[in-house]
C-alpha positions as CSV (number, residue, x, y, z in Angstrom):
1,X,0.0,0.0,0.0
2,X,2.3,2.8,1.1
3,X,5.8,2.4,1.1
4,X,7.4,5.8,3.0
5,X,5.4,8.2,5.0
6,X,6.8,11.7,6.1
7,X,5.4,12.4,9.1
8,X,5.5,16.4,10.6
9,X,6.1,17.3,14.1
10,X,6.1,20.0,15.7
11,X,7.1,18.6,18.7
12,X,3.7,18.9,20.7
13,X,1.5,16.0,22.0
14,X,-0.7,16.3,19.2
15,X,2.0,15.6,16.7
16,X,3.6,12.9,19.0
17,X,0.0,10.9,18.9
18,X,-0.5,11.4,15.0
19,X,3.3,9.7,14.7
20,X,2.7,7.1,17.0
21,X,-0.7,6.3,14.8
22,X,1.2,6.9,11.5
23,X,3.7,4.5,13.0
24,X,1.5,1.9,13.2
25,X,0.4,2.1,9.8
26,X,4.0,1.8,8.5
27,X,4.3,-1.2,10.3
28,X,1.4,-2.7,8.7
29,X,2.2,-1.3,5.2
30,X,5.7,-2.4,5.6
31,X,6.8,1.1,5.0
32,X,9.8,3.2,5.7
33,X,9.0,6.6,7.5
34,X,10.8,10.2,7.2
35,X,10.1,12.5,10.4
36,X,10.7,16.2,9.5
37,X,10.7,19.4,11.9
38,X,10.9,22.9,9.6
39,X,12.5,25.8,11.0
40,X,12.0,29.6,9.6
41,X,15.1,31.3,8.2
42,X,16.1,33.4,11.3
43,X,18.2,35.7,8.8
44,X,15.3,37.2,7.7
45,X,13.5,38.0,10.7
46,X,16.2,39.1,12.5
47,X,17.2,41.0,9.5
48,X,13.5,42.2,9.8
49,X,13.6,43.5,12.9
50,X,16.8,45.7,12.8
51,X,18.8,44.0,14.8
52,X,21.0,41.6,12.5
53,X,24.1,40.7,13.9
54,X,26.0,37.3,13.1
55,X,26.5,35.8,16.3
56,X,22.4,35.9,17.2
57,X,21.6,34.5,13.8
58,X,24.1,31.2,14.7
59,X,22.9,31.2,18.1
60,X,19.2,31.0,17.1
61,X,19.8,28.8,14.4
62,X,21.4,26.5,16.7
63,X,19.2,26.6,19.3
64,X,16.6,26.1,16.7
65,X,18.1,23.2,15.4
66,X,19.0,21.4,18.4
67,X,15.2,22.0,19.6
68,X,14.1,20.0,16.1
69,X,16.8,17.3,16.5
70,X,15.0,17.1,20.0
71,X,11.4,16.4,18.6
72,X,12.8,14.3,16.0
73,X,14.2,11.6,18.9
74,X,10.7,11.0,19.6
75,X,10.1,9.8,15.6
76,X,13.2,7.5,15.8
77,X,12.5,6.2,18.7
78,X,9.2,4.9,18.2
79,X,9.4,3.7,14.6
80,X,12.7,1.9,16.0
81,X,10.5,0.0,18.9
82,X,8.4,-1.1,16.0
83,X,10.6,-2.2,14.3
84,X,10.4,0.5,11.2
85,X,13.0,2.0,8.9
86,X,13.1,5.7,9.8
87,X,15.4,8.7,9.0
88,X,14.9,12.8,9.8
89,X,15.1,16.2,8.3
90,X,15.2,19.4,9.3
91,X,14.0,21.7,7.1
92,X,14.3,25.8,6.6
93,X,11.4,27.4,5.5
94,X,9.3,30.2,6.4
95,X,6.4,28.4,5.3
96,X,6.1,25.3,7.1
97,X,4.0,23.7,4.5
98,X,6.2,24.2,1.9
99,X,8.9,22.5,3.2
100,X,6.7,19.2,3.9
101,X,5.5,18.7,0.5
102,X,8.4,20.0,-1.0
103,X,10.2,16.9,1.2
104,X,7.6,14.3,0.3
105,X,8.1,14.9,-3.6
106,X,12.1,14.8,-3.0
107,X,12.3,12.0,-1.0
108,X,9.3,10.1,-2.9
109,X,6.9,10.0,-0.2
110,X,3.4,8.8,-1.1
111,X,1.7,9.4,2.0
112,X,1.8,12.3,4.9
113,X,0.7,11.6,8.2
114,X,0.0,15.0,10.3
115,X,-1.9,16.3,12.9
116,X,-4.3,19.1,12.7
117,X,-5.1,21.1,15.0
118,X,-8.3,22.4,14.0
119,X,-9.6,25.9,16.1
120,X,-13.2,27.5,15.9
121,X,-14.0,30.6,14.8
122,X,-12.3,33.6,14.6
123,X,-9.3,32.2,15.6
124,X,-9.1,29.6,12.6
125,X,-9.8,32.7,10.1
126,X,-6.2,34.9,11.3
127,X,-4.7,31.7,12.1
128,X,-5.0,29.2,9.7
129,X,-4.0,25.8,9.8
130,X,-0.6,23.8,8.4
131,X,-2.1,20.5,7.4
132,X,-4.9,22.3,5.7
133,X,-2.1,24.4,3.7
134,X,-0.3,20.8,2.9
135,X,-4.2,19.1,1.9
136,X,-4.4,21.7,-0.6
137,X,-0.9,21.7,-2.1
138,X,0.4,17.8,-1.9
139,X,-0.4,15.8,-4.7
140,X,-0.1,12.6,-2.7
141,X,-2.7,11.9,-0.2
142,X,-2.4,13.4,3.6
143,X,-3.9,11.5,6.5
144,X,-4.9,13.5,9.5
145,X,-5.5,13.1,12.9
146,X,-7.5,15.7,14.0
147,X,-7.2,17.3,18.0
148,X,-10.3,20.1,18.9
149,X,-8.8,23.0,20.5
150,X,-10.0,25.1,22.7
151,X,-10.4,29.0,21.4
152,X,-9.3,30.3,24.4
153,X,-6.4,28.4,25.2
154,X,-5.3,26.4,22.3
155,X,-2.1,25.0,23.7
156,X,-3.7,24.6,27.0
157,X,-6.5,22.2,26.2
158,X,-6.6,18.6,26.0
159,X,-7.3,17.5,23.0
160,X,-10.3,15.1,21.9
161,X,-9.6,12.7,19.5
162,X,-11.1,12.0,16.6
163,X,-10.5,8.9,14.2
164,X,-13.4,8.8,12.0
165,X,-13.7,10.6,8.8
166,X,-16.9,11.8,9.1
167,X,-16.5,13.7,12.1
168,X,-15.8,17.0,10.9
């Protein structure tokens, strides 16, 4: 069925529950999987702001990067206690969606597995959502695991889980 599966984290539970069921799936399908973590180009928006200088850039970057390897462990570690092939990326884009489908067509994915983090109201309108961005731009399908947030404190809430396709 599917033979490798980029999965996108950005490191919160959400993301971590979406791998762990997109893990599964690999194992069943006999897949490979590709974790990836996209950071924005610090240059310009510390450039931006006025206040460019070298040394905050390559400290940012850094910590930036050592922050993805970080949520990237958690990929590697559970596709390796299943028992599936897995490698990362860390990607630099401004636009995180972007980067994941520009990765999947690279490195021949034919199936993303994301979370999405879908908020009511106002809040979806100025906000937007990532996996919605990567639905309407992938050309290979995306499966997602959808977590309802609460408007007031989106990060805050715990999420309720939902599996089936016609809960919308």
């Amino acid at each position: 069925m599917f033979k490798h599966i980029l999965m996108p984290t950005d490191g919160s539970d959400h993301s971590e529950r979406a791998i762990e069921r997109g893990i599964e799936l690999a194992k069943l399908c006999g897949s490979k999987v590709t974790g990836i973590h996209v950071v924005p180009d610090y240059r310009l928006m510390i450039a931006y702001e006025g206040a460019f200088d070298p040394v905050t850039y390559e400290k940012v970057e850094e910590e930036a990067r050592a922050r993805a390897a970080s949520f990237l462990v958690f990929v590697q570690k559970t596709a390796a206690a299943a028992g599936v092939p897995c490698d990362t990326v860390v990607a630099t884009n401004d636009h995180p969606y972007d980067a994941i489908v520009n990765t999947a067509n690279e490195r021949g994915c034919d199936l993303i597995v994301m979370t999405s983090r879908y908020r009511r109201g106002l809040v979806s309108l100025i906000m937007g959502n990532e996996a919605s961005r990567v639905l309407h731009r992938a050309s290979i399908p995306v499966l997602t695991f959808r977590a309802l947030m609460s408007v007031d404190h989106p990060d805050k809430a715990t999420p309720k889980w939902s599996d089936q396709s016609h809960d919308r």
